[in-house]
N, C-alpha and C positions, 0 to 999 in steps of 0.2 A: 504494500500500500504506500503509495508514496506520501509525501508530507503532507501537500496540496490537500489532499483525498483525505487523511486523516484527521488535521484541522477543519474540513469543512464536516466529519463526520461527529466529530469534538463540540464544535460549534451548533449543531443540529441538535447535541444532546445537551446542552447548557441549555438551549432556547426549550423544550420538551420540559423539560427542570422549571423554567421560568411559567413559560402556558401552565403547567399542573399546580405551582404556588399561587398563583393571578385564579386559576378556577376556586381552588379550595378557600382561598379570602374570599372572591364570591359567595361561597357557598354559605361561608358561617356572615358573613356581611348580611346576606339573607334571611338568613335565620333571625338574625338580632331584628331585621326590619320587619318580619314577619309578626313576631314577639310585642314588636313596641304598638303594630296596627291591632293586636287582639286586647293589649294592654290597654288602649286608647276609648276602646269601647267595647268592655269585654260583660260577657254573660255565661252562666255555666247550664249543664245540663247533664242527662244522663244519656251516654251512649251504647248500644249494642254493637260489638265489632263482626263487622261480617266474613272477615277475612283477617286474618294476620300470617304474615312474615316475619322475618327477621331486619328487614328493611323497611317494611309496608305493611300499613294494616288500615281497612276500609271501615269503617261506621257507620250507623245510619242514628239519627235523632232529631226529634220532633224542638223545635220553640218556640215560645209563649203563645203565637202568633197560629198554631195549628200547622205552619208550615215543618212538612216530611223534608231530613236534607240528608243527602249521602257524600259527601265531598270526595270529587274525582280523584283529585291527588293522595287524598288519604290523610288522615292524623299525624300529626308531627310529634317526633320521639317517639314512634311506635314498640320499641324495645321491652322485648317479657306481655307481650298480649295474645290473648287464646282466642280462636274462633269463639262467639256466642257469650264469650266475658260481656258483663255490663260494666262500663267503669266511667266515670267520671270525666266530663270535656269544660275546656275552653275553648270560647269562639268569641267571635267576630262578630259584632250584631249586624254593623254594616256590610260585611261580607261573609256570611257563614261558611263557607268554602274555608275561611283561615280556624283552621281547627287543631286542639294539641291537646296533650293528655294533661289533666288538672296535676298541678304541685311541678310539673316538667316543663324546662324554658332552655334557651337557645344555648347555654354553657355546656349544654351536652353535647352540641354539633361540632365541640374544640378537639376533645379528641381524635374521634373518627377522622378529623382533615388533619390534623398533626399526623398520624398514622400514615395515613396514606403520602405525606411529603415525606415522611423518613423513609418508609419501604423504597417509594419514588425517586429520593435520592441515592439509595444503596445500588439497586440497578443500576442508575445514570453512573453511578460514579463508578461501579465492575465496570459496564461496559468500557467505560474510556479506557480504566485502566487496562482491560483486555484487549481493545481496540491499538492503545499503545506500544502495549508489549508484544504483542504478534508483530505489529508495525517494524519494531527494531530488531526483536529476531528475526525478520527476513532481509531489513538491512546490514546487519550482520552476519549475516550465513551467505552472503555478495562476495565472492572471494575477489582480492586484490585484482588479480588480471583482469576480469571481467569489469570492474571498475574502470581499469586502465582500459581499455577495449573502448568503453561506451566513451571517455571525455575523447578518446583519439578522433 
């Protein structure tokens, strides 16, 4: 691999580093702004989940108003919820779609994106170094003549 080729592959994986640190501040940036729009005009209620994951878990609950809401996206901080659990929500009066588990708020979404830039970075940073060192063992393993052969 020549220089050229390595620095530009170097440089590809600094900027991958950069994009995945810029998403995951999004991410939790979001979260906080989520949090402050439920905090702003918040009402509780009791929720039936109709689905849970380890990522994602769906709800369905009724407020004051007789209105049925299921929110697409699903409950925020879904983490330890069972199908058919009734548990406890915050929402959003203005928009009930913003929905999260009562007592649960956005300092949970730090982890998970800390997580994912370290893992993120330990790849990025093998690659290079793998990237490097293949790089110089094969310009090392260039015997002299051939050297001399190519500047001739």
């Amino acid at each position: 691999m020549s220089p050229t080729v390595l620095r530009r592959v170097q440089l590809g994986l600094i900027s991958l580093g950069v994009v995945i640190t810029i998403m995951m501040a999004i991410m939790v940036a979001g979260t906080y702004r989520n949090d402050t729009l439920i905090n702003s005009d918040e009402a509780t209620a009791v929720a039936e989940v109709v689905s849970a994951t380890p990522t994602k878990a769906t709800v369905s609950f009724s407020t004051p108003d007789g209105m049925f809401h299921s929110p697409r996206l699903g409950v925020f901080y879904p983490g330890r919820l069972a199908e058919g659990q009734r548990i406890s929500i915050e929402y959003s009066r203005a928009n009930p779609e913003l929905v999260r588990v009562a007592g649960r708020n956005a300092s949970l979404a730090i982890v998970p994106a800390l997580s994912v830039l370290v893992y993120s970075y330990l790849v990025i940073g093998a690659l290079m170094v793998l990237f490097a060192e293949t790089s110089r063992r094969r310009s090392s393993s260039v015997s002299p003549e051939v050297t001399a052969t190519k500047t001739s």
